[in-house]
C-alpha positions as CSV (number, residue, x, y, z in Angstrom):
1,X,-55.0,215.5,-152.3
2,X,-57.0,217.6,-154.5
3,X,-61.1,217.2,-155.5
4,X,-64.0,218.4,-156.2
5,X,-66.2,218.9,-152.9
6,X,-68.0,221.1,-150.7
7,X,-66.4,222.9,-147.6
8,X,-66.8,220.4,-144.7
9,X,-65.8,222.5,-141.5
10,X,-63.7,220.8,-138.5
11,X,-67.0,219.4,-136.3
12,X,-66.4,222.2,-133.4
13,X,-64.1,224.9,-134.4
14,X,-65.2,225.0,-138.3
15,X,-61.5,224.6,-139.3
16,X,-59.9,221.5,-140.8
17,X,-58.0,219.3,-138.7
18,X,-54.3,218.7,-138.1
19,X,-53.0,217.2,-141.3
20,X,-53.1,213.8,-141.9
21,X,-54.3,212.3,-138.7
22,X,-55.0,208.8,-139.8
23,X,-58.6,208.7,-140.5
24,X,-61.1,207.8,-143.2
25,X,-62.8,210.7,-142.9
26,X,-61.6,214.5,-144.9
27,X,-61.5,218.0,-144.2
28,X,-62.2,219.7,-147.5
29,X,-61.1,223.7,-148.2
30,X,-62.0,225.4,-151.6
31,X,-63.9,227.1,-153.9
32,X,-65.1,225.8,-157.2
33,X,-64.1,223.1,-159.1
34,X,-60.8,222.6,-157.6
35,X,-60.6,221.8,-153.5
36,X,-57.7,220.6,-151.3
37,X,-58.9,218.1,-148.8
38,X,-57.1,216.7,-145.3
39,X,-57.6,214.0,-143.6
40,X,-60.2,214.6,-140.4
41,X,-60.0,213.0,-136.9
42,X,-63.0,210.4,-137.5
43,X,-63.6,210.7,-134.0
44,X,-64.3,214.6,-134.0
45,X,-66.5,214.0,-137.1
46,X,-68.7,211.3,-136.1
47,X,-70.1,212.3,-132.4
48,X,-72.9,213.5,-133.6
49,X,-74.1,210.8,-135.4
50,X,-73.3,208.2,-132.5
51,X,-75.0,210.8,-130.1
52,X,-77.9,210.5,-132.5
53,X,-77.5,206.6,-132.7
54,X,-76.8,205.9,-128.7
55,X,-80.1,208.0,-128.4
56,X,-82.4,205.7,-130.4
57,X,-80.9,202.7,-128.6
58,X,-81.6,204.2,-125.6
59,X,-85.2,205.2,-127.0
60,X,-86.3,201.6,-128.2
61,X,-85.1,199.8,-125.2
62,X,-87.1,202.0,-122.8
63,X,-90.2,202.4,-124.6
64,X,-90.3,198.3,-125.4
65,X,-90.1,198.2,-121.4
66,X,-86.4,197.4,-120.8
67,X,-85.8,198.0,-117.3
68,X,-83.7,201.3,-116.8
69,X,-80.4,199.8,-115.4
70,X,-80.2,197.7,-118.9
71,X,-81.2,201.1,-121.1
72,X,-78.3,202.7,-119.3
73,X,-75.9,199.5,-119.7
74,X,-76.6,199.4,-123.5
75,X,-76.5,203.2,-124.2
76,X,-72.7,203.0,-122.4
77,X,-71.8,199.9,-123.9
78,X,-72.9,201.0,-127.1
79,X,-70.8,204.7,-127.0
80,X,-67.9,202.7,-125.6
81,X,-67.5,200.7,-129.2
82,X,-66.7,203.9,-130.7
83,X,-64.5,205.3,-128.0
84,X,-66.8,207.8,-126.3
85,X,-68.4,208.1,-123.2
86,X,-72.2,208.3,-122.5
87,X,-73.8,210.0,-119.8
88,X,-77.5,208.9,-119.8
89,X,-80.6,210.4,-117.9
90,X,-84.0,208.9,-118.2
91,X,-87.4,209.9,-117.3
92,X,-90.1,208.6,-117.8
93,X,-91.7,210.6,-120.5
94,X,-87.8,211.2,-122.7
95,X,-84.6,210.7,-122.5
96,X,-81.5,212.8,-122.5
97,X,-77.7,211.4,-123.3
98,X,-74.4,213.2,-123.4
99,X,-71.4,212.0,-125.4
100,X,-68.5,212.7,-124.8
101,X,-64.9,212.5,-126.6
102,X,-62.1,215.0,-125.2
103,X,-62.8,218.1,-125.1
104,X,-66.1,217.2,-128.2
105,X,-69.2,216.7,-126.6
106,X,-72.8,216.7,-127.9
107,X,-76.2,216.4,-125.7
108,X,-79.3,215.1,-127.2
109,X,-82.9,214.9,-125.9
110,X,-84.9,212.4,-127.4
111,X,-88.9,212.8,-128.3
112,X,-91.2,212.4,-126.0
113,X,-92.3,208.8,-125.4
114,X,-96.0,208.6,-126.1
115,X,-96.9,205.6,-124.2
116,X,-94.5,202.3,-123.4
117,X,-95.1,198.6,-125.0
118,X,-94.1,195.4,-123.9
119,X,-92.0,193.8,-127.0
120,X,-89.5,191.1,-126.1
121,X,-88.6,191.1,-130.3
122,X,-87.6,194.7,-130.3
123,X,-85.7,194.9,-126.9
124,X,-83.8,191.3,-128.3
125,X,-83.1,192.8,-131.2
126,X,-81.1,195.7,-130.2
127,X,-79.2,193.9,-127.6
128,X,-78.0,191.8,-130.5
129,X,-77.2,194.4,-132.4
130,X,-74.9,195.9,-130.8
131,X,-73.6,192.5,-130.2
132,X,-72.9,192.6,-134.0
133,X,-71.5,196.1,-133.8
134,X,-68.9,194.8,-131.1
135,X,-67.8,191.8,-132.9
136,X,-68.0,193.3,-136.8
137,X,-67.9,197.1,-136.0
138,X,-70.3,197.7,-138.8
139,X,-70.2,201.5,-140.0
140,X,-72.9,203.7,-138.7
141,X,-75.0,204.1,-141.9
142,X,-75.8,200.1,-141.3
143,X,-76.4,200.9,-137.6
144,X,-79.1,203.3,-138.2
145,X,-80.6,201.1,-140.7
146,X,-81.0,198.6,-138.8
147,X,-82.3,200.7,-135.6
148,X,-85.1,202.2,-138.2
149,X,-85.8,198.6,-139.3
150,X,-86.3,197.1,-135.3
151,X,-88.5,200.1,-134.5
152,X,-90.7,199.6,-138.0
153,X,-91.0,195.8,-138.1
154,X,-94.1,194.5,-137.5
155,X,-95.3,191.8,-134.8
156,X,-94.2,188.6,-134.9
157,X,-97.7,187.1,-134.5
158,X,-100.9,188.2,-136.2
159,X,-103.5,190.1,-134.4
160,X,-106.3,187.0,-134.4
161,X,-103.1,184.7,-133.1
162,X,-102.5,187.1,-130.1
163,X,-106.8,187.1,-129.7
164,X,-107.1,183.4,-129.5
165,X,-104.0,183.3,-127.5
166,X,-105.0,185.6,-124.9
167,X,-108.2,184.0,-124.3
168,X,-106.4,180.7,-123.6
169,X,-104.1,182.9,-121.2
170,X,-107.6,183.9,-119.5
171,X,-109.2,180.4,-119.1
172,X,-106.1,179.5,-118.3
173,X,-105.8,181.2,-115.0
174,X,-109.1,180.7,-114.3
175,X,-108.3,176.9,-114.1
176,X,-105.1,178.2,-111.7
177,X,-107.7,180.0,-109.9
178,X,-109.6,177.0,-109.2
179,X,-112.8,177.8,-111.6
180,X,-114.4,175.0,-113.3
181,X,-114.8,174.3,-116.6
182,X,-117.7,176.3,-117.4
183,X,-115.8,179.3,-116.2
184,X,-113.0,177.9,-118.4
185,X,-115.7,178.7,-121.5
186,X,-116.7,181.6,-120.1
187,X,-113.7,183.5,-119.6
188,X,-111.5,182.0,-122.7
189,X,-114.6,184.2,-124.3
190,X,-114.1,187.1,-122.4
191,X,-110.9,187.0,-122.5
192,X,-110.7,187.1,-126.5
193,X,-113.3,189.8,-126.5
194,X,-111.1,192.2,-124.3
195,X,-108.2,191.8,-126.1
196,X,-109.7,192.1,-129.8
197,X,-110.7,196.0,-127.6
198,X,-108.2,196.5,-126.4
199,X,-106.4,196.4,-129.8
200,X,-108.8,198.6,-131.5
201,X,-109.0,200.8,-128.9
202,X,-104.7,200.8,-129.0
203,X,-105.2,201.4,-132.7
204,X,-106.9,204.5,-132.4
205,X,-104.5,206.0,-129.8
206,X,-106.8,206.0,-126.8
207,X,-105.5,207.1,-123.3
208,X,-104.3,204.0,-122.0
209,X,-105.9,204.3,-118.7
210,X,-109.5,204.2,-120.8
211,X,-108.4,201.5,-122.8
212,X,-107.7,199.7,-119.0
213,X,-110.9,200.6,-118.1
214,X,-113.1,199.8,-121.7
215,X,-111.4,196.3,-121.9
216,X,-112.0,195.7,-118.6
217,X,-115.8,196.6,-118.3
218,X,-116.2,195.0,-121.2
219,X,-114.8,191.2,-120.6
220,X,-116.7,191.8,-117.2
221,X,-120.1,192.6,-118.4
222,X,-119.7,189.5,-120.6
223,X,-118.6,187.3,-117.5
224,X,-121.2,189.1,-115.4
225,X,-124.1,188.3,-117.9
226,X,-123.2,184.4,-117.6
227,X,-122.9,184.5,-114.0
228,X,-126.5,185.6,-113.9
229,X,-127.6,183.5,-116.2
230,X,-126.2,180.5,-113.7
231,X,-123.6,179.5,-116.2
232,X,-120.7,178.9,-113.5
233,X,-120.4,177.3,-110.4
234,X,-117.2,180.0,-109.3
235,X,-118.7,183.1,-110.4
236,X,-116.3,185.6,-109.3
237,X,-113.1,184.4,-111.7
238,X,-115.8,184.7,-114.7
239,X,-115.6,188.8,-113.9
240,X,-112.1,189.0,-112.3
241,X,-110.1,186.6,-114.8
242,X,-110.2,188.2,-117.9
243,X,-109.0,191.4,-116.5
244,X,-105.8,189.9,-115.0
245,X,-104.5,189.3,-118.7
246,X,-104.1,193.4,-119.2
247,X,-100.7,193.2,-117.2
248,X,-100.9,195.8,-114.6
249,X,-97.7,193.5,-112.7
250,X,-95.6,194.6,-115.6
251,X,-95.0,198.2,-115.0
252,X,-95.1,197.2,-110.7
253,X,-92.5,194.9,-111.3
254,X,-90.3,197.0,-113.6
255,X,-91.0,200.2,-111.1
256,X,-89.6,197.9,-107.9
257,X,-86.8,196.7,-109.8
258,X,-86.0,200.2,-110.8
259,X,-86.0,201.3,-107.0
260,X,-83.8,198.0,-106.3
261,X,-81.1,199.4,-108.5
262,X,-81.4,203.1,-107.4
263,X,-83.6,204.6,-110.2
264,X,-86.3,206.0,-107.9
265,X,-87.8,208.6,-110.0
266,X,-88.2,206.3,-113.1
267,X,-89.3,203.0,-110.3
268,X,-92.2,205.8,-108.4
269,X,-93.1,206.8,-112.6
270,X,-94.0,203.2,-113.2
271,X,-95.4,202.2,-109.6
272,X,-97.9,204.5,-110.2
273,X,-98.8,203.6,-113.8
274,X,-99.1,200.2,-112.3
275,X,-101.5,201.3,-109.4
276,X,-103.3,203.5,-111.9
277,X,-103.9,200.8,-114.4
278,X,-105.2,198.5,-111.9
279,X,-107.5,200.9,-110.2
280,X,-108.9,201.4,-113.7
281,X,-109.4,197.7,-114.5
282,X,-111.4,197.2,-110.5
283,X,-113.4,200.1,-112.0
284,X,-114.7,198.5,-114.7
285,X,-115.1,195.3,-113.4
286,X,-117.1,197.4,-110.3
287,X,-119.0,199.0,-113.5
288,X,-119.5,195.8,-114.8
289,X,-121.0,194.7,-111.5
290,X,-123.6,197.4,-111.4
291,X,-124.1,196.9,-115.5
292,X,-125.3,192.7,-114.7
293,X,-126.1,192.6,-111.1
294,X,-123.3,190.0,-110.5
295,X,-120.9,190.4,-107.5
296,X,-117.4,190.6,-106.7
297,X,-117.2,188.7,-103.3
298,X,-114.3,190.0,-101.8
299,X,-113.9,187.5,-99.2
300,X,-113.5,184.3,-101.2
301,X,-110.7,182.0,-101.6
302,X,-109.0,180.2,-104.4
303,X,-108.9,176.5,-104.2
304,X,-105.5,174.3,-105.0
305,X,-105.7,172.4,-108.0
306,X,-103.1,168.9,-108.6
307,X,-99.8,169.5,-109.3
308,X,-99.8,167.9,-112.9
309,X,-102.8,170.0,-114.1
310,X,-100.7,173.5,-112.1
311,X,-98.4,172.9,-114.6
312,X,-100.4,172.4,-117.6
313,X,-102.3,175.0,-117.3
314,X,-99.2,177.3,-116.4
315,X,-97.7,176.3,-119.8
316,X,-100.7,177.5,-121.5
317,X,-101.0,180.9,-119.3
318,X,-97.2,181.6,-120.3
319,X,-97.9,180.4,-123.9
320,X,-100.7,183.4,-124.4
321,X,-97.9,186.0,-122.9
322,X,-95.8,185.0,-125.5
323,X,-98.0,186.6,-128.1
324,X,-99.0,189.5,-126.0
325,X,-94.9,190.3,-125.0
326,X,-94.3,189.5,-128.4
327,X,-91.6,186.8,-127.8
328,X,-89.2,185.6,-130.4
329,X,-90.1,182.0,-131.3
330,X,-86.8,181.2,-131.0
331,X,-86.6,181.4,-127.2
332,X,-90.3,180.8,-126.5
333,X,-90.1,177.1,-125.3
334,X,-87.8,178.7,-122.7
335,X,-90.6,181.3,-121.4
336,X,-92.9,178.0,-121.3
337,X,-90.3,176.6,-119.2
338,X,-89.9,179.4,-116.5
339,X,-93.9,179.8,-116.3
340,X,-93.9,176.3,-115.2
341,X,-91.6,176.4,-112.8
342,X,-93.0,180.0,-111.3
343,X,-96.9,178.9,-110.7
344,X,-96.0,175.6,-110.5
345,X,-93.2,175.8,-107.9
346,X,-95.3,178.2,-105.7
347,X,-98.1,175.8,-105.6
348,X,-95.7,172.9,-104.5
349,X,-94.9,175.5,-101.7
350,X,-98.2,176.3,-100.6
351,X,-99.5,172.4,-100.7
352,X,-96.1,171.8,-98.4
353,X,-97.9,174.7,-96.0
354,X,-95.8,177.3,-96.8
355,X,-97.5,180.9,-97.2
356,X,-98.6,182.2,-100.7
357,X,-96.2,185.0,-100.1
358,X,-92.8,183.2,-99.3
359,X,-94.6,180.4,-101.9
360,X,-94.2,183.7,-104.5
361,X,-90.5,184.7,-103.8
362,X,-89.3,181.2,-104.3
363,X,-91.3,180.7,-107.8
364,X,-89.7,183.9,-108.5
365,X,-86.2,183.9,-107.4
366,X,-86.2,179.9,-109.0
367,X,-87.3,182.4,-112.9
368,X,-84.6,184.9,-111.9
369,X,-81.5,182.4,-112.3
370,X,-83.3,180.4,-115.1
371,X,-84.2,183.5,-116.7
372,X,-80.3,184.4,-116.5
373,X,-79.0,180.8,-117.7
374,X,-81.2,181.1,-120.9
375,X,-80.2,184.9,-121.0
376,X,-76.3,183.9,-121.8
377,X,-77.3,180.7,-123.3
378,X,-79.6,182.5,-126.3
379,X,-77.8,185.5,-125.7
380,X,-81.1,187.4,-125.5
381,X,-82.1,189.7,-122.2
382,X,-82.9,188.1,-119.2
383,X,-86.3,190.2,-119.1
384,X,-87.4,188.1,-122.3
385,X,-87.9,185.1,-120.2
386,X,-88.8,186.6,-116.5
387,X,-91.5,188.6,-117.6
388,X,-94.0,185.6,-119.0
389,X,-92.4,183.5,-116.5
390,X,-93.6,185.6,-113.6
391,X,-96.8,187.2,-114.6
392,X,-99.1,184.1,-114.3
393,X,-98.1,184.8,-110.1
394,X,-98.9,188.5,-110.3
395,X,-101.7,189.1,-107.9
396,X,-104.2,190.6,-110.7
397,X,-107.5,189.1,-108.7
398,X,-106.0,190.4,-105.2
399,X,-105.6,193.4,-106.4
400,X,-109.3,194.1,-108.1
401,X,-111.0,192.4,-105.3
402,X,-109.1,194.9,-102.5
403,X,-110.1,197.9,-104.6
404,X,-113.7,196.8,-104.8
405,X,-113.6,196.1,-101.1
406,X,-112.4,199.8,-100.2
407,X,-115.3,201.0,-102.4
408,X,-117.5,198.8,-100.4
409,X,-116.0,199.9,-96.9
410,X,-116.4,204.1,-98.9
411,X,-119.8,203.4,-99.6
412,X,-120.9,201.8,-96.0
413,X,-119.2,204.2,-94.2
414,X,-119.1,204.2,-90.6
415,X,-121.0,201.2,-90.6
416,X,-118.8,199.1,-92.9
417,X,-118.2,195.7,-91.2
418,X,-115.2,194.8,-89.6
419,X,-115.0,191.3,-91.4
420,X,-114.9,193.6,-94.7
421,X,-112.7,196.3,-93.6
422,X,-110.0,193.5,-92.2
423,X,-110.3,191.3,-95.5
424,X,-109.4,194.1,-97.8
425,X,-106.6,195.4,-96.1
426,X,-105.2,191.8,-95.9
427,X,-106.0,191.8,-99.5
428,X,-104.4,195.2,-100.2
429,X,-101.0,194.1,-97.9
430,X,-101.0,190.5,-99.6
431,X,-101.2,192.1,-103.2
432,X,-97.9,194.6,-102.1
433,X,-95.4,192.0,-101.0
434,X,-96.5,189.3,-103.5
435,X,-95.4,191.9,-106.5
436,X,-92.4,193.5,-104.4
437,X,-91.4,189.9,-103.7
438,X,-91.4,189.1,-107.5
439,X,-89.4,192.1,-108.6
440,X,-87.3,190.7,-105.8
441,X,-87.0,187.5,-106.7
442,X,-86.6,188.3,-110.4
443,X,-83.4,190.4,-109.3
444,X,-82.1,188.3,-106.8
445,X,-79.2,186.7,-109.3
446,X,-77.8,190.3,-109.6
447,X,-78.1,191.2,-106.1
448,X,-76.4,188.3,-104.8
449,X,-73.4,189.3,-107.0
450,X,-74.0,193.0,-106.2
451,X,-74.4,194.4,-109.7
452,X,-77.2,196.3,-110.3
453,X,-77.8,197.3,-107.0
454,X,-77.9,200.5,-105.4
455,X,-74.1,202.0,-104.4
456,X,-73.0,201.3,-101.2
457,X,-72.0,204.5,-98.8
458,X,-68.9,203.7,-97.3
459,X,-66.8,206.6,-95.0
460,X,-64.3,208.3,-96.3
């Protein structure tokens, strides 16, 4: 075969191949207009660009807040269409994969991930791509233009949409919470107000920890300055309510689930985002505290509500996740479903006696295998429906109220009261096992068929 064309060097040794393997590909030798080309072994000539490719899935999983198991799944699964192996590592700030094909190899280490987003779209998007790329084998120019497309596209639902939305999520929980329906005003207020922050302050790349803090001094100072003007009858969910929607149980239940499956560097990376995040949030709504004069009693309880209005009001605090997860619409009424049967279920348990924290790992483990069901029934990742199943059940106010409690018990000293000092740490242990027993729960389905668990040592 003879043609015009640059000298394209074998992908390793800089020689052509053995002639004619069969291939698509050629290995071109010549000068000038004249230039006898051979066949090239597509495999040799392609690894970089599916090193480059497997990379980028890897990449847009991770940083949309796939769990680490199902980054490494798809990165292999993904090499494996083309008849290479991947060896992944992930960190928590990059990621670093090796493919492999005989005795061709590349390594690539991705950019540094600047901060990671919670967007059900993009992480069911890629799983479906390379559904595609298993059933249709599309060529790898298609691939990478479709890769570029999920990590450009914008959200699904318009910034006032997720506003509104989020504020309904806040009053919301505050009806959970027991509050009445002043505090339902109050807090779908703050609540909007936060958010519409927190996205400007996202917009202009703030550290995320300030943007924890900012949002959540803000939607406090807002529920603090109705609490003292005698607006509610429950003040404390008018300052602790609208901080709960910022999600700190996102990156706690991702970091256990992480240590579940034996990815303990990446599980400790996001445990302490988690714990960092919500010690941000209890400082501002502490700040918020000294700002209006209202308090944070860290001693009171929630009251139940009925069973029927549990579940109404669950619906609606799932409903404002979707728009904050960024949920396709397709699978939302699923989500709606799971967050029902989560808060709901749990407070079946509790009105049946049953403590809040069993209560929790039975909501949870009941959104684990419907999260799965839905998972192969919309073909979409399980973690699409789990995560705004689960997160109406994280223990947001628990938490704020123990770290408010321990800078109470700082401040007082050795005279701190024992009534105080004993609340918080039941506050603090309560708020540990509720969220370990929803990343349990949530994982339960693959634990009891032992996948995604860590390896068992057996002797040799």
């Amino acid at each position: 075969m003879i043609r015009p064309a640059s000298f394209v060097p074998h992908a390793q040794t800089g020689r052509c191949a053995d002639p004619f393997p069969p291939s698509r590909e050629f290995c071109c030798l010549g000068w000038g207009a004249l230039t006898i080309c051979n066949p090239m072994d597509s495999k040799l000539f392609r690894v970089e660009e599916v090193s480059h490719l497997a990379l980028h899935v890897g990449r847009l999983l991770f940083q949309n807040n796939a769990d680490t198991a199902h980054v490494e799944d798809s990165v292999v699964r993904f090499t494996a269409i083309f008849d290479y192996e991947a060896h992944l590592v992930v960190t928590y700030e990059s990621l670093l994969v090796s493919v492999v094909s005989g005795e061709q190899f590349r390594t690539k280490v991705g950019h540094r991930i600047p901060s990671i987003n919670i967007n059900m779209a993009a992480v069911t998007a890629v799983d479906r791509l390379i559904d595609e790329v298993e059933n249709s084998r599309l060529n790898l120019e298609g691939i990478r233009a479709e890769l570029d497309s999920i990590e450009d596209r914008e959200p699904i639902y318009r910034r006032w949409g997720v506003v509104a939305a989020l504020g309904l999520t806040a009053a919301s929980l505050g009806r959970l919470f027991g509050g009445d329906w002043p505090t339902f005003a109050i807090t779908l207020l703050a609540g909007a107000a936060g958010t519409w922050l927190r996205q400007e302050l996202g917009r202009r790349k703030f550290n995320l920890f300030f943007v924890a803090f900012a949002t959540a001094l803000a939607s406090g100072t807002i529920g603090g300055a109705a609490v003292r003007l005698g607006m509610s009858g429950t003040p404390a969910l008018c300052l602790v309510v609208p901080g709960m929607i910022l999600v700190p149980g996102v990156p706690l239940i991702n970091g256990i689930q992480d240590m579940i499956k034996n990815h303990m560097t990446v599980g400790l990376a996001r445990l302490a985002t988690g714990a960092l995040i919500t010690l941000s949030i209890a400082v501002g709504l502490f700040v918020a505290t000294v700002v209006t004069g209202a308090k944070i009693p860290v001693n009171e309880s929630s009251l139940l509500i009925s069973l029927p209005e549990d579940a109404l009001f669950s619906a609606l605090a799932a409903f404002g996740y979707l728009f904050l997860f960024n949920v396709p619409p397709q699978i939302a009424w699923a989500c709606v479903v799971c967050g029902v049967v989560s808060h709901a279920g749990r407070t079946l348990c509790l009105r049946l006696g049953i403590d809040i924290v069993s209560g929790t790992l039975i909501g949870a483990m009941a959104v684990g295998f419907l999260a799965q069901w839905f998972a192969r029934y919309f073909r979409a990742p399980a973690v699409a429906f789990s995560f705004p199943g689960v997160v109406a059940m994280v223990p947001g106010a628990y938490a704020f109220r123990a770290v408010i409690g321990w800078f109470q018990i700082i401040a007082a000293g050795a005279v701190a009261a024992p009534a105080l000092v004993t609340e918080t740490l039941a506050l603090s242990f309560s708020c540990v096992l509720m969220v370990a027993v929803i990343a349990i729960g949530l994982a339960a389905p693959l634990i009891l068929t032992n996948k995604g668990t860590a390896p068992v040592l057996s002797p040799k």
